[in-house]
C-alpha positions in Angstrom: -73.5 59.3 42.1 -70.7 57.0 41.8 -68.4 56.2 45.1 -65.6 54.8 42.7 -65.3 55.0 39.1 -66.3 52.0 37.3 -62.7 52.0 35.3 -61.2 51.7 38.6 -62.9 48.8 39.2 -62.1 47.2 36.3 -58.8 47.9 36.3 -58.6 46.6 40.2 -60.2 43.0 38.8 -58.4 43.1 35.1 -54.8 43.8 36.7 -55.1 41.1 39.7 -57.0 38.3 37.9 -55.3 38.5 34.3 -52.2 40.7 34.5 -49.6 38.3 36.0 -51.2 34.5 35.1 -49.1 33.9 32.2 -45.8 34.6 34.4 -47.2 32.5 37.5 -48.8 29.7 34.9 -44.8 29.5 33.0 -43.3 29.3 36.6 -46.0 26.4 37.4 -45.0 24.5 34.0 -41.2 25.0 34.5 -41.5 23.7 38.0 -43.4 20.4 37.9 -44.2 19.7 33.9 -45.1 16.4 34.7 -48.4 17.8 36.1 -49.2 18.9 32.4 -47.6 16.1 29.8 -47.4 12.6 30.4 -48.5 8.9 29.1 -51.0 8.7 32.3 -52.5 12.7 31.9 -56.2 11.6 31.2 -56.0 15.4 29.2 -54.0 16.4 26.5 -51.5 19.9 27.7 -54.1 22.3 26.9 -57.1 21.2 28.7 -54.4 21.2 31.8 -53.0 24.2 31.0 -57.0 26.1 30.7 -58.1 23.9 34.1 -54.7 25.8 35.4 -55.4 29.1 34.3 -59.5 28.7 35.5 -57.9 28.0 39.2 -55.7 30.5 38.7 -58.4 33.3 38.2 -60.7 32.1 41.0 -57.9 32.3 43.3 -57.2 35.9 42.0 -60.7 36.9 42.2 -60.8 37.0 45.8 -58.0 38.8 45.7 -59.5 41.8 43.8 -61.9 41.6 45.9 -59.6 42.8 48.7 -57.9 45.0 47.1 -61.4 46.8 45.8 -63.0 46.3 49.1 -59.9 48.3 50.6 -60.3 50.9 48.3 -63.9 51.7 49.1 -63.1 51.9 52.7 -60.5 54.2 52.0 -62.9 56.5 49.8 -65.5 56.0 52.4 -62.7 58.0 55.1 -61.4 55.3 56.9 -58.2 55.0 58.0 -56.3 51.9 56.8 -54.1 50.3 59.0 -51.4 48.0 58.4 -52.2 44.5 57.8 -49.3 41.8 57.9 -47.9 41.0 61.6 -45.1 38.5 62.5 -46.0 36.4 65.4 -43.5 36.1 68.3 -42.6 32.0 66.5 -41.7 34.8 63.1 -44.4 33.2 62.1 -46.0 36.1 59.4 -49.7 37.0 59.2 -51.5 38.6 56.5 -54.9 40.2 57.6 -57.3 41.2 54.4 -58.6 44.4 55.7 -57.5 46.3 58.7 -59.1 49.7 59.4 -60.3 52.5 62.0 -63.3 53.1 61.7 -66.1 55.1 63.9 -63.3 54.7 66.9 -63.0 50.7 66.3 -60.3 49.0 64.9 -61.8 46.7 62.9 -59.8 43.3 60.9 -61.6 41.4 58.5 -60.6 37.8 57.7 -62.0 38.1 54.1 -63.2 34.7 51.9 -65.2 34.4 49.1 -67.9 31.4 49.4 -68.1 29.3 52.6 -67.7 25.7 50.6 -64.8 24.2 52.9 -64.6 20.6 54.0 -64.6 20.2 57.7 -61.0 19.7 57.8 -60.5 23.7 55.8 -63.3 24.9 58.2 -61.0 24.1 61.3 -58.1 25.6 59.9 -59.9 28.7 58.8 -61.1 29.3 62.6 -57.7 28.8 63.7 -56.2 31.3 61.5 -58.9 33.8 62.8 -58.0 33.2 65.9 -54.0 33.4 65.4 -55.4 36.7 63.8 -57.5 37.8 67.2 -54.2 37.0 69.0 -51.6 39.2 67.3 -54.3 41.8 66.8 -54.6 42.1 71.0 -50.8 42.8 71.5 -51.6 45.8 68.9 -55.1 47.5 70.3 -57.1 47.3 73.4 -59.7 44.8 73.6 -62.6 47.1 73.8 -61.9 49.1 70.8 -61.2 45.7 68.8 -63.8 44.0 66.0 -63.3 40.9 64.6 -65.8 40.0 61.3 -65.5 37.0 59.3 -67.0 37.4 56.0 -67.9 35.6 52.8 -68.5 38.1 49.8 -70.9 35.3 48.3 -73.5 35.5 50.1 -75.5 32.1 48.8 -73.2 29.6 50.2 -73.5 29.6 53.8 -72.4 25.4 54.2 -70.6 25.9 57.6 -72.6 28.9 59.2 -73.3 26.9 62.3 -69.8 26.4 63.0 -68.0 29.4 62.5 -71.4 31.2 64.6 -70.1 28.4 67.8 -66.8 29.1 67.8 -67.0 33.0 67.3 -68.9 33.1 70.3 -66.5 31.1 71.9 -64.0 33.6 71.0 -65.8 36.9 71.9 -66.7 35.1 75.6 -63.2 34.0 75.6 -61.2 37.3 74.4 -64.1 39.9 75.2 -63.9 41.1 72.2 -66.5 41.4 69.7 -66.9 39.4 66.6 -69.5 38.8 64.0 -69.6 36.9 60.8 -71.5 38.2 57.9 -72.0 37.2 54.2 -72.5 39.4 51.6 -74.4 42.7 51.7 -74.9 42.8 55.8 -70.9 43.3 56.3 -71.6 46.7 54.7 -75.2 47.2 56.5 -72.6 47.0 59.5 -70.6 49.3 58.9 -73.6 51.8 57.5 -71.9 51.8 53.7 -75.1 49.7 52.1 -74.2 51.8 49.1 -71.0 50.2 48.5 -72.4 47.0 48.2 -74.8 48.3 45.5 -72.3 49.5 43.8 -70.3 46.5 43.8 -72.6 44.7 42.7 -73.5 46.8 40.0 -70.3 46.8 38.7 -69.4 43.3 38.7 -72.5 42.4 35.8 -71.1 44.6 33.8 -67.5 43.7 34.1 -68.7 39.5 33.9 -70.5 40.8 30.9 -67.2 42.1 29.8 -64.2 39.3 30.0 -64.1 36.3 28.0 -66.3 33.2 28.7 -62.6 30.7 29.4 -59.0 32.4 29.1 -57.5 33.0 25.9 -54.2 30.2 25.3 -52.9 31.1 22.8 -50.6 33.6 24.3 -49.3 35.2 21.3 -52.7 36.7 20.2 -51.1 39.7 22.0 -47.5 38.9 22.0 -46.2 42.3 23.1 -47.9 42.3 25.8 -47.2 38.8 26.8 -43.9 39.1 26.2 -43.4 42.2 29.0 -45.3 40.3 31.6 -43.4 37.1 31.3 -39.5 38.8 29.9 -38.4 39.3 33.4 -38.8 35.4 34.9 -35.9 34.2 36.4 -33.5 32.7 33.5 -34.1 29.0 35.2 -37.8 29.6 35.2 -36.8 29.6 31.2 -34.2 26.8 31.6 -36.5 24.8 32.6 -39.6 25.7 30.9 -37.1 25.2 27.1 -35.6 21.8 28.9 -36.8 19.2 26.6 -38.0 18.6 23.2 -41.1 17.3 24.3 -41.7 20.4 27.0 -41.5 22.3 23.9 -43.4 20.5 21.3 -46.6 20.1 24.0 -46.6 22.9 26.0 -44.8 25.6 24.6 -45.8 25.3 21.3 -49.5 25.3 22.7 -49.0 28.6 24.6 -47.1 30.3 21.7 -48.5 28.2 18.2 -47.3 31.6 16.0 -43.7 32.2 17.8 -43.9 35.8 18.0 -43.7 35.9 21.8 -40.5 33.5 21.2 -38.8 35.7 18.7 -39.1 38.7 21.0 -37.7 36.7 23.9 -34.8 35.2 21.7 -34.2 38.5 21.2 -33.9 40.0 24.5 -31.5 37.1 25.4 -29.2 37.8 23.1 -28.7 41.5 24.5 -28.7 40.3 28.0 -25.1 39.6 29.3 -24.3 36.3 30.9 -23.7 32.6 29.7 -27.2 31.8 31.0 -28.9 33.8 28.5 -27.1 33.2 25.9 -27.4 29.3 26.9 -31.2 30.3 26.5 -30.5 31.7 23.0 -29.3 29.1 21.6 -31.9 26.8 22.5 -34.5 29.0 21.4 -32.4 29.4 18.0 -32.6 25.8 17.7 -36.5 25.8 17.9 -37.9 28.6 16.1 
């Protein structure tokens, strides 16, 4: 029997990884379109723009993985707690899972494949330990668990570290940590099942999406045009800036205009100069 539905789990990894790339991938462009046009680009825009939107989803990926890890907990009874803190310097942390579970509270500093450089690895430590910090003024030492964990269990590069200096910390703090990769995380925590699952699910949602993303944004310009409408106007401003902007990049993301057309016509029934500025730039193009 199924702990979550599989459509959940799509949805979880569809919404996160695809849903909001064309918004964050036009707010990229408009901000630095040097980075994708240019005499000394060794790539023409759309290899830049697909090498974007690859990063993009990797990035994302991990973070459907919290999101789906959270809900499993959840449907597995514990009690999620809340997970972003602000340090007594305002500085703000964000802690991927944060639960009670079996009278521990336990936080999770969640990655997806231990492949840092040495100079990443340090940093990660130190953000698990700004994490063990802030996590002490919250809950009594004794009833605290701090895990490390890498979903991907076959990239274990700096193991030897993070075991050092996690014993450093629970000798240190008396509080108990463990770092785990993969499947044992859930062994800990006696929800084997869930990992199972997971993994279950994942072939037959990789069997699912597309082998690279789709750039041609107006294969589905509806759609396209609702996630990216409601960008800030000098996102826009910048992103219809210059003939050549438009000619190389936007003209690669929408070759067919449709998802132009609908946005020239949503500025027009916006008030305010700045749309209408838009407008009649677009009117110009298309």
């Amino acid at each position: 029997m199924s702990i979550m539905q599989y459509n959940t789990f799509k949805k979880i990894f569809n919404e996160i990884i695809f849903e909001k790339s064309k918004a964050d991938l036009i707010e990229k462009i408009a901000d630095n379109p040097s980075r994708y046009i240019g005499l000394f680009r060794p790539t023409k825009p759309k290899a830049k723009i697909l090498q974007n939107l690859l990063q993009s989803h990797e990035i994302r990926f991990g973070d459907a993985f919290e999101k789906a890890i959270e809900e499993y907990l959840k449907l597995k009874g514990c009690e999620i707690l809340p997970k972003r803190f602000t340090t007594a310097d305002n500085d703000v942390l964000n802690i991927d899972q944060c639960f009670k579970f079996n009278n521990k509270i336990i936080f999770i500093e969640q990655k997806v494949r231990d492949d840092h450089d040495s100079t990443k690895k340090r940093g990660q430590i130190q953000n698990f330990e700004k994490k063990l910090d802030i996590m002490l003024t919250k809950f009594n030492e004794a009833e605290l668990v701090g895990i490390f964990y890498f979903i991907d269990p076959d990239l274990v590069k700096n193991k030897n570290f993070y075991v050092a200096e996690l014993s450093k910390m629970t000798t240190d703090y008396n509080v108990e940590t463990h770092i785990f990769y993969g499947k044992p995380l859930f062994d800990y925590l006696g929800l084997a099942d869930v990992w199972e699952e997971i993994l279950n699910y994942l072939e037959v949602w990789k069997k699912e999406i597309p082998d690279l993303p789709e750039i041609n944004f107006d294969l589905d310009a509806s759609h396209t045009f609702e996630e990216i409408k409601d960008l800030k106007p000098l996102v826009f401003r910048k992103f219809f800036s210059s003939d050549k902007i438009f000619d190389e990049i936007v003209m690669t993301l929408f070759p067919e205009k449709k998802t132009l057309k609908l946005l020239l016509d949503y500025f027009n029934s916006k008030d305010g100069t700045i749309y209408q500025t838009l407008a009649n730039r677009l009117t110009e193009k298309i």
